[in-house]
LODODREN-647919 format. One record per residue (C-alpha): x, y, z; residue number from 0. Coordinates in steps of 0.1 Angstrom, whole numbers, padded with zeros to 4 digits. Layout:
% LODODREN-647919
R_X_Y_Z_NUM
...
This chain:
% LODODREN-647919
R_1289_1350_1420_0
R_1287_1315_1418_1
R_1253_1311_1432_2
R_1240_1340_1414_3
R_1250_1323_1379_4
R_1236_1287_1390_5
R_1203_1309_1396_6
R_1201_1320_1363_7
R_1211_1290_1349_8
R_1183_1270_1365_9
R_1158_1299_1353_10
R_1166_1298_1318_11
R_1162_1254_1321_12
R_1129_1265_1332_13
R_1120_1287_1307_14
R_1136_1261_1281_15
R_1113_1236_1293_16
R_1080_1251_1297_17
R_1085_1265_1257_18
R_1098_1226_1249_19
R_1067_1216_1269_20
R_1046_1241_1249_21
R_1057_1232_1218_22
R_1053_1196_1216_23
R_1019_1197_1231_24
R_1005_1223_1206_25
R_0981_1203_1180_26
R_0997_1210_1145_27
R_0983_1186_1118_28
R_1014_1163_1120_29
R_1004_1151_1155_30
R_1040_1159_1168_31
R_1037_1198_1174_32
R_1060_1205_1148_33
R_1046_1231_1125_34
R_1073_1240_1103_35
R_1078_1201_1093_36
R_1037_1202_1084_37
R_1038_1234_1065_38
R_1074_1223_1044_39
R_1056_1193_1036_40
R_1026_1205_1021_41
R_1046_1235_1005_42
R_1073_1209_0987_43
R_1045_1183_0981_44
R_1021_1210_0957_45
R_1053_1226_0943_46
R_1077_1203_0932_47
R_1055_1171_0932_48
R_1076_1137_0940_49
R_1115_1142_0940_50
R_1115_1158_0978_51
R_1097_1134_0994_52
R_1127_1116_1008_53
R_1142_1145_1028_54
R_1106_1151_1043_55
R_1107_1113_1056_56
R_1142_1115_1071_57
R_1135_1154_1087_58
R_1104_1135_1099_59
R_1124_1108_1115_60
R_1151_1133_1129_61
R_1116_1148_1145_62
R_1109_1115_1168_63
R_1071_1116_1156_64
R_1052_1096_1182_65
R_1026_1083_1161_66
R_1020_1071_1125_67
R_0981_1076_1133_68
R_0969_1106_1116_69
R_0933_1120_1131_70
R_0916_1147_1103_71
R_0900_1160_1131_72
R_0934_1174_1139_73
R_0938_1189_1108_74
R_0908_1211_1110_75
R_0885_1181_1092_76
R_0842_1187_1100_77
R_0831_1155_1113_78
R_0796_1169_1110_79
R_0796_1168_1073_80
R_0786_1206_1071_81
R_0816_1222_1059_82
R_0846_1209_1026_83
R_0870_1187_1039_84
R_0889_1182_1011_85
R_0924_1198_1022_86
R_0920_1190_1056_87
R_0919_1154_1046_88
R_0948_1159_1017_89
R_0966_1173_1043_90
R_0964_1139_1068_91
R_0975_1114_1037_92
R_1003_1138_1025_93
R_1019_1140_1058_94
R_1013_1100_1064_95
R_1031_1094_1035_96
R_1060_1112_1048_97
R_1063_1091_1078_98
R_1099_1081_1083_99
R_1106_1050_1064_100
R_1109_1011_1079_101
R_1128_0997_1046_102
R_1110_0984_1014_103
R_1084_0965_0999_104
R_1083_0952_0960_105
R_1105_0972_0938_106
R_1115_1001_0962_107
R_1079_1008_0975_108
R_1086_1026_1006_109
R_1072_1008_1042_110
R_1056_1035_1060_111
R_1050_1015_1093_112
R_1017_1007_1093_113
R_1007_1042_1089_114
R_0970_1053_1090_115
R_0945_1084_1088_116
R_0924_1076_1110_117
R_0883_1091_1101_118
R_0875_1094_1140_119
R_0839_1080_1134_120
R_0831_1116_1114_121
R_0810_1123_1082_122
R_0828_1143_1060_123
R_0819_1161_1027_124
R_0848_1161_0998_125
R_0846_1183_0967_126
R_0874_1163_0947_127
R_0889_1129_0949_128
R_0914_1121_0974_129
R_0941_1109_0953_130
R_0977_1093_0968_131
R_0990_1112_0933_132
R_1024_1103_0930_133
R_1043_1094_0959_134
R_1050_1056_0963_135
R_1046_1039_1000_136
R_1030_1011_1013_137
R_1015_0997_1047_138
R_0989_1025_1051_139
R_0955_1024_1062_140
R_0925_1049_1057_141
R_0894_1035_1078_142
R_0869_1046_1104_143
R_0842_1065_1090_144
R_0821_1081_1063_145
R_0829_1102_1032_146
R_0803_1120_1012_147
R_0810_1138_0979_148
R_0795_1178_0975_149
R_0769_1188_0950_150
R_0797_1203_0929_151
R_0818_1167_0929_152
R_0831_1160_0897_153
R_0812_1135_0879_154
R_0842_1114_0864_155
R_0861_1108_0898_156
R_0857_1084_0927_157
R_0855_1092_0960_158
R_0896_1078_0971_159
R_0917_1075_0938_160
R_0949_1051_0942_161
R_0960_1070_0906_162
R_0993_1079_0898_163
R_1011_1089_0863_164
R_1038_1066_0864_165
R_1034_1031_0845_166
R_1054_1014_0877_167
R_1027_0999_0908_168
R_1039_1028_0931_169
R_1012_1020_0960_170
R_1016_0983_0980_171
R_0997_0970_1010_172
R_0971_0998_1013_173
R_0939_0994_1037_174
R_0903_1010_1032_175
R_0889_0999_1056_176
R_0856_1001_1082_177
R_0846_1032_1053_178
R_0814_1044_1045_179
R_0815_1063_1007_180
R_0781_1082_0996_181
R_0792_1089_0965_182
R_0761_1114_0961_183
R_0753_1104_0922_184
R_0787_1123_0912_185
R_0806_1096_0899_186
R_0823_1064_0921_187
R_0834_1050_0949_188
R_0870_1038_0950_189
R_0896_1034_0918_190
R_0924_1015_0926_191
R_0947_1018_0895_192
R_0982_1004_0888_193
R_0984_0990_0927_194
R_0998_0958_0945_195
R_0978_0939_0972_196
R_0952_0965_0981_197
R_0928_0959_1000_198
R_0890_0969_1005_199
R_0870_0957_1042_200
R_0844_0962_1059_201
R_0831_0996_1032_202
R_0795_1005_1023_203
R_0796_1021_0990_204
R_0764_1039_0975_205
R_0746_1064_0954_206
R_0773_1055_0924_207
R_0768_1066_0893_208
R_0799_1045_0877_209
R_0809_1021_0897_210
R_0810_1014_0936_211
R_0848_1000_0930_212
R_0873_1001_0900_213
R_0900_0978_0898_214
R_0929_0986_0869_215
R_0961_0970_0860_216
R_0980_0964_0892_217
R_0980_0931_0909_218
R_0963_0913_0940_219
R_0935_0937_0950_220
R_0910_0921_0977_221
R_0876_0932_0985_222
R_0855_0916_1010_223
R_0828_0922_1035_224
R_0815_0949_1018_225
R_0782_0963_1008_226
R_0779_0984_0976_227
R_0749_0998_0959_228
R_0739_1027_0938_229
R_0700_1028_0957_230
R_0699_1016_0993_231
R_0673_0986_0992_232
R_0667_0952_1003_233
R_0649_0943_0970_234
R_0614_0945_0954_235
R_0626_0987_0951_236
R_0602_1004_0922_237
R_0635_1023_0904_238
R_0646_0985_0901_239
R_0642_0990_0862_240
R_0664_1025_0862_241
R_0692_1010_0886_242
R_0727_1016_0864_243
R_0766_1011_0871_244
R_0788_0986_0884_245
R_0788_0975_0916_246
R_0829_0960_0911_247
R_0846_0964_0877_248
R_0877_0944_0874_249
R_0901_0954_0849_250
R_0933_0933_0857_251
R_0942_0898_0871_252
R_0947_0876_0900_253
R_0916_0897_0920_254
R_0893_0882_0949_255
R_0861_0892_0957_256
R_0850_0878_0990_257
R_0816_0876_1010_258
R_0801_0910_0994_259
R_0768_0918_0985_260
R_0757_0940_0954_261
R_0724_0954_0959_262
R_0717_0975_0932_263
R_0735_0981_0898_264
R_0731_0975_0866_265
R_0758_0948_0863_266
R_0767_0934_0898_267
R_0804_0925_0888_268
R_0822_0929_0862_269
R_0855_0910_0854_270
R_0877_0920_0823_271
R_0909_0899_0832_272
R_0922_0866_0838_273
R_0929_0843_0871_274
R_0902_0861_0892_275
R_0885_0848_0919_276
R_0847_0854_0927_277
R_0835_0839_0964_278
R_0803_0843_0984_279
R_0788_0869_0963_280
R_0752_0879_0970_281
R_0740_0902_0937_282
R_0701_0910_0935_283
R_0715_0942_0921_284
R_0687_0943_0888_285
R_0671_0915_0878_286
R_0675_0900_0846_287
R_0638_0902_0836_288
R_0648_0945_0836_289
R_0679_0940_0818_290
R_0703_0936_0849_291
R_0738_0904_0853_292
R_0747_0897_0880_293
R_0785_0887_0871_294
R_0790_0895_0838_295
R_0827_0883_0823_296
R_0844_0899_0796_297
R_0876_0881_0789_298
R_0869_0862_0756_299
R_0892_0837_0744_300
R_0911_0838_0781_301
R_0888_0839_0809_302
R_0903_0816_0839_303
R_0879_0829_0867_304
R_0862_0808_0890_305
R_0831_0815_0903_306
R_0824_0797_0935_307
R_0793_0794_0963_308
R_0780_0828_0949_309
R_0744_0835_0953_310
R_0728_0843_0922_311
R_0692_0864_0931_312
R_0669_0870_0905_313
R_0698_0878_0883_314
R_0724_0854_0863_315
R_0758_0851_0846_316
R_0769_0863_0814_317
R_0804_0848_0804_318
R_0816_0854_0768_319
R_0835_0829_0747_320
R_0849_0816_0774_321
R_0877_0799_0781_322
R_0890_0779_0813_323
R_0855_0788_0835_324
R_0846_0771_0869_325
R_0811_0779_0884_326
R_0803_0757_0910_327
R_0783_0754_0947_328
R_0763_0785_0939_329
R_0727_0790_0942_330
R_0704_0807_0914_331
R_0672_0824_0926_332
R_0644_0831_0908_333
R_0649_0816_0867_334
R_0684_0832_0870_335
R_0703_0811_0847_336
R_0739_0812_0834_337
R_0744_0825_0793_338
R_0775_0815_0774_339
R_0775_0844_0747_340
R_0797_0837_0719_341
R_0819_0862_0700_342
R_0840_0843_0682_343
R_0821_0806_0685_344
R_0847_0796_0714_345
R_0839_0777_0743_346
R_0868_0757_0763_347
R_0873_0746_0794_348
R_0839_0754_0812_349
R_0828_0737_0844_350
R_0794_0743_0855_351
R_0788_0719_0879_352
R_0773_0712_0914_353
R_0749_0740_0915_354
R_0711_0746_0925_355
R_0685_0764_0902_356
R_0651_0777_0911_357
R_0623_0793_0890_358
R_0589_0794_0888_359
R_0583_0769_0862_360
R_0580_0791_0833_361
R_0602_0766_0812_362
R_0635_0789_0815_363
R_0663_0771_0814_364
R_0697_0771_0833_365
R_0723_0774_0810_366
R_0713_0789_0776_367
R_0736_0800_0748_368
R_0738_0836_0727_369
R_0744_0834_0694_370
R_0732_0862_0678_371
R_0771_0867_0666_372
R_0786_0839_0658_373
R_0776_0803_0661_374
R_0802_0780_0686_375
R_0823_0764_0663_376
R_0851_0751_0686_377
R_0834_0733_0719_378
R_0861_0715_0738_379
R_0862_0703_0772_380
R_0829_0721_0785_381
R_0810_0701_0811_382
R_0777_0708_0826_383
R_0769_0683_0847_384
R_0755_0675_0888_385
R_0733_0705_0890_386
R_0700_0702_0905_387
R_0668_0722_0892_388
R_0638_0730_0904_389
R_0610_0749_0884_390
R_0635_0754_0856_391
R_0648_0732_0825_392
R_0675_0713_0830_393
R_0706_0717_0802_394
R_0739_0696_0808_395
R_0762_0681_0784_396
R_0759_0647_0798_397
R_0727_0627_0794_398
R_0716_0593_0796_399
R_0679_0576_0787_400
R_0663_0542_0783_401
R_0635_0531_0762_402
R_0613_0498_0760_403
R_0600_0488_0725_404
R_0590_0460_0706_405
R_0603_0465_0673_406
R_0633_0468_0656_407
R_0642_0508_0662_408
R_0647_0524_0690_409
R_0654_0565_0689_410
R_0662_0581_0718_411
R_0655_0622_0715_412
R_0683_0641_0740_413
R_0676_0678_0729_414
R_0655_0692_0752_415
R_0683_0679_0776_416
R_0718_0689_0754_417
R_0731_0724_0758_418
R_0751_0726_0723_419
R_0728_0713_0691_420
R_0738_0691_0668_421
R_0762_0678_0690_422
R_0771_0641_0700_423
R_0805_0633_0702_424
R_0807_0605_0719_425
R_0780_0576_0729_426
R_0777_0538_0748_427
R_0746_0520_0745_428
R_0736_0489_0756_429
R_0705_0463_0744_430
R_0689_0442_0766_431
R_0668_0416_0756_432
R_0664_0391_0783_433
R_0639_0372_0771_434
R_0647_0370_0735_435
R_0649_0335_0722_436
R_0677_0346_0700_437
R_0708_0367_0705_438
R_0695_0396_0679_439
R_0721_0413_0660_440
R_0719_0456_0670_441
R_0737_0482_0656_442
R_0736_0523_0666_443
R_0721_0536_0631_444
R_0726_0573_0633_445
R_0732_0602_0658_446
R_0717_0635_0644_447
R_0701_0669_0659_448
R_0710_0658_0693_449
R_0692_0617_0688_450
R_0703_0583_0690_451
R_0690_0553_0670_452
R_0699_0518_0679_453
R_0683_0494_0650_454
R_0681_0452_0655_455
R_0678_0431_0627_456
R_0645_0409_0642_457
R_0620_0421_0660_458
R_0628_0418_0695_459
R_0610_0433_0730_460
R_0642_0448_0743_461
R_0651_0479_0764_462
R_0682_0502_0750_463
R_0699_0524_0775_464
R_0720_0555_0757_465
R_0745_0573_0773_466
R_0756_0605_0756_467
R_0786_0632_0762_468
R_0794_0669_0746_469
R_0825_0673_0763_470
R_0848_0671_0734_471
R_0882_0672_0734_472
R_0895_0696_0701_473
R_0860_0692_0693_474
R_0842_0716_0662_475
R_0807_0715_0656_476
């Protein structure tokens, strides 16, 4: 009896094991065989939105998961590109955001662990954005491979949408990354809206109609070795003229953009926000001979973004009124030039110095001003100075001459050289006279419409050497 009961105990172990066995080994789209967990989840998730997403993280933690890597080709995702994708791919990022929880990260943002949905190298066509929606984590990762909206994409959306209702940052440390967006001329590329320290590597972004990548609100978003384009080129393309969008639009502060290149787009970058950072940038995305910027900033009255070893290709700068500007060690290609446009006549705190300009020697020069709205009224603190220029007019707030005469009145003429007119602040001069036989009395006469006039009160063969300086501190034309 004994033996007969120990029998049947060990067949039913067996039997336990090989369904155990069976079951964990079965490829449900949560990667841990559990199908109930991955059908809950998605169930709760479109039904009741937000509020159960906590007891789906700790029944996912009472599961053991293996693995915080999520592959969409185990959710039924066509790496061919041939078939919609869309849920599949939903699917992968709802059930990675219910990975079981490794504490927090700013202000209760949930740390799921580093986990990723992972592309699998696969092309794969999306009829609607993929949107996080409203469930807060951080530490997650969506890289390694291509996305490619359908003909019937909506035209307002991007591609991946970090969106959410709520007026709180609800995303934190999230990766695109290795990603290659086609956008198919049915709206953008990436939005990232309302999220902390995001960031964007390694991605190819094209066929934009919008913009390649929006930035809103939030805080600390980094994009860098990135290509983005709306027409794949590498220059001299015929539909140069026709080329719209944004390559970047930055709407928020404390940004960096890092070693990209903007290809084609109306407007390269735009920043509308304070304390960004702009590094490496190659934009020959239109030229500004067809009506293209390069970086165009729109942050009047407050800009504080700095601008630094960018390359500048056929197309320029646009910066209005600004305020507390640095452009520096970048190089401008091809009479591309840098245009202080004034809204309200306010220009403070500009740097534009140690740069290289080359044209063709059409007369264009580097730095020219719009004024078509307002004159600059206030000019405080704004120096141009150390750039070197080839083939195009040189314009710097800092100029200094000589002149050898024989007479009594020397006039030294510093517009061609002056950015702001009318405007002389400050000025040293020195007279020298060496073989005078008398110590002639000098005076400096008058300083009008950008000239200097030193007067003597003999006749003297002298040289005066004039030293002039717009940078004004409080200054108002």
């Amino acid at each position: 009896m004994v033996g007969r009961n120990a029998l049947l105990l060990g067949f039913l172990h067996v039997i336990l094991v090989i369904i155990q066995y069976a079951e964990s080994s079965y490829p449900y789209p949560d990667g841990t065989g559990n199908r109930d967990l991955s059908i809950k989840a998605s169930h709760i998730l479109r039904s009741n939105g937000v509020a159960p997403i906590n007891a789906l993280r700790q029944q996912a933690a009472l599961t053991g998961r293996r693995s915080r890597i999520h592959h969409v080709t185990d959710y039924g995702a066509d790496p061919t590109g041939r078939s919609d994708s869309t849920d599949a791919l939903e699917q992968a990022i709802v059930d990675a955001f219910t990975s079981p929880v490794d504490g927090h990260l700013n202000e209760g943002v949930p740390n799921l662990g580093g986990s990723e949905v992972h592309l699998d190298g696969g092309t794969y066509m999306i009829s609607r954005p993929l949107r996080l929606s409203d469930i807060s984590g951080g530490n997650f990762m969506i890289h390694g491979g291509s996305l490619r909206a359908s003909d019937d994409f909506s035209g307002n959306g991007h591609l991946i949408e970090l969106r959410s209702s709520s007026s709180s940052s609800l995303y934190e440390y999230i990766t695109f990354k290795e990603l290659m967006l086609d956008s198919n001329f049915r709206g953008g590329g990436i939005a990232i809206i309302n999220s902390i320290r995001t960031t964007v590597d390694n991605c190819y972004i094209s066929h934009f109609t919008t913009a390649g990548i929006s930035i809103q609100d939030g805080h600390e978003t980094y994009i860098r070795n990135s290509f983005i384009g709306q027409h794949i080129n590498i220059g001299g393309d015929d539909r140069e003229k026709d080329f719209s969008g944004i390559g970047i639009n930055i709407t928020g502060n404390d940004n960096a953009v890092t070693d990209v290149v903007i290809f084609s787009a109306s407007i390269g970058v735009m920043v509308q926000g304070q304390a960004n950072m702009l590094t490496g940038i190659h934009c020959y995305n239109k030229a500004t001979a067809l009506g293209g910027t390069g970086i165009y900033i729109r942050a009047p009255g407050l800009t504080q973004t700095r601008v630094v070893n960018c390359y500048l290709d056929f197309t320029g700068i646009v910066a209005e009124d600004p305020v507390q500007l640095h452009v520096t060690g970048s190089f401008f290609l091809g009479n591309a030039f840098i245009l202080l446009k004034s809204v309200k006549g306010v220009a403070s705190g500009v740097n534009i110095v140690d740069n290289m300009f080359a044209g063709d020697y059409t007369g264009v020069p580097i730095v020219q001003l719009d004024q078509s709205n307002a004159p600059f009224k206030t000019v405080d603190q704004v120096v141009i100075e150390r750039n070197n220029v080839r083939g195009m007019v040189l314009k710097s707030t800092v100029a200094r001459g000589s002149l050898w005469k024989n007479g009594t009145t020397w006039t030294l003429d510093f517009s061609k050289v002056l950015l702001f007119p009318n405007l002389i602040p400050h000025v040293h001069y020195a007279l020298h006279a060496g073989s005078a036989s008398s110590f002639p009395r000098h005076i400096l006469r008058s300083v009008s419409r950008n000239r200097v006039t030193v007067q003597t009160d003999v006749v003297v063969s002298a040289t005066v050497h004039v030293s002039v300086d717009q940078t004004t501190v409080g200054g108002h034309i």
